[in-house]
Steps between C-alpha positions, in 0.01 A plus 500: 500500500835688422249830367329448794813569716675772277217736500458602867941591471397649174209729681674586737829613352238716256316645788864605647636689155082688503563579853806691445458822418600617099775777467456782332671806395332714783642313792790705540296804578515624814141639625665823543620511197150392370301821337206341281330719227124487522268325199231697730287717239366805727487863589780627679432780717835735621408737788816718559377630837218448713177735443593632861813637603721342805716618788807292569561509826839337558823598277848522593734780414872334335724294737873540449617133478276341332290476179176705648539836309295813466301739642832705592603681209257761298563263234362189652195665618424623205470175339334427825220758424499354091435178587255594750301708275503183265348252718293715671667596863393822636713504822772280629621523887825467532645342814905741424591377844710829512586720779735804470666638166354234320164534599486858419662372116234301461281734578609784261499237194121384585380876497523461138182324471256619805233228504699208415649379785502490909822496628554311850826592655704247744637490887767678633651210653858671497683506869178303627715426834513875581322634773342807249387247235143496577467903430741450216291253292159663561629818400643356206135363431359811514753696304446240193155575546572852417717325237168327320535171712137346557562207610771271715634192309620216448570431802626159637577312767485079469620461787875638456430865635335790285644631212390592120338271321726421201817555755392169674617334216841636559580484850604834691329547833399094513921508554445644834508213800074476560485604854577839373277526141203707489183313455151621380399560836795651653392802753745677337235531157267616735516893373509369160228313496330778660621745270390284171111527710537827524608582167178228379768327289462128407785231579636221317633216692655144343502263820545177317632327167314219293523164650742398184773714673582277682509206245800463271591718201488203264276374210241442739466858661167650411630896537653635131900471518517940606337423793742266622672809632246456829561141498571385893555135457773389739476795732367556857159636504426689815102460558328610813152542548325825590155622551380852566365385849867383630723773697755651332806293476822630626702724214710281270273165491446367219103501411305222289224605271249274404329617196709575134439866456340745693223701353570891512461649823254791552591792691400392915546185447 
């Protein structure tokens, strides 16, 4: 009778220890950490560019103040143009978001390879508040047309006004009260909108950010750690909705886009 009441304690306890799981040396490893080698036995095949060559159509030029370089120097785009010829890129577009001296920099480095690349110049949005600013930035248009420009870009505006796409990241015109920031549909774009039409240019336009910018920059944030730079957790998002059929709005309110990124416009639309 005394077996008979020792072995269910025994079982049990032994049931316990199998349950737990064994340690072993690999524990420690972190799954990042964690780079198996295969015991697979087959071919490998290495294709170091696709059988048909590609056009990138979004690249940024260098952006003093942070860690996005290139596309600014001749040196740059020459290792642009290396690396392109490697993996099989026959034309990048690159969004310069230039206006001015700079544009016409860019432009003269480019000329080096004619084929390569589409430069898109930026907006003039320089003394916006002046009563000559809508003849001033479509003439600026066109004369970076003249420059090479073919195409308008990045443009944004999230909500905080319109300005260049990488500047949003930065502040500038979003420090200006809201009642007087220039939105996407502001009459005073009006000539350059018609101007890009007329010159049968495409435009870029960034309206929103991922939904994770507004989540917190911590080990839970899906966006890579350089794009935290976009990151609007904890700040007022101004969101108003707008549909082609509405009436203009009076100059200086704040529109609300509902879609992430607008496709390029064609000319008369």
């Amino acid at each position: 009778m005394r077996f008979l009441r020792i072995l269910p304690t025994f079982s049990l306890a032994t049931l316990t220890l199998l349950a737990q799981p064994a340690k072993n040396a690999m524990d420690s490893v972190l799954l990042k950490d964690w780079v198996p080698d295969s015991s697979l036995v087959v071919p490998i095949t290495k294709i170091p560019k696709a059988r048909f060559s590609a056009i990138d159509v979004h690249i940024h030029v260098g952006m003093s103040g942070t860690s996005l370089t290139g596309g600014d120097t001749a040196e740059s785009i020459a290792g642009w143009v290396k690396l392109m010829d490697e993996v099989g890129v026959e034309k990048m577009v690159v969004v310069t978001e230039a206006i001015g001296p700079e544009f016409d920099r860019l432009a003269d480095l480019y000329k080096a390879y004619p084929g390569r690349f589409q430069l898109w110049c930026g907006l003039d949005i320089r003394d916006f508040e002046k009563p000559d600013y809508p003849e001033r930035a479509a003439a600026e248009l066109e004369r970076c047309y003249r420059r090479g420009a073919r195409g308008v870009g990045e443009l944004s505006d999230k909500g905080s006004g319109i300005m260049g796409g990488m500047v949003a990241a930065y502040g500038g015109p979003s420090k200006i009260p809201p009642n007087r920031r220039m939105y996407l549909d502001d009459p005073r774009l009006d000539l350059f909108w018609k101007k890009c039409a007329e010159l049968k240019i495409p435009i870029n336009l960034h309206v929103a950010d991922h939904p994770s910018a507004w989540r917190p920059p911590d080990n839970h944030q899906e966006r890579l750690p350089r794009s935290q730079i976009f990151n609007q957790y904890g700040r007022d998002r101004a969101v108003l909705r707008r549909t082609h059929g509405e009436a203009r709005p009076p100059a200086g309110t704040p529109p609300q886009y509902d879609f992430h990124r607008l496709p390029l416009l064609k000319p008369g639309q």
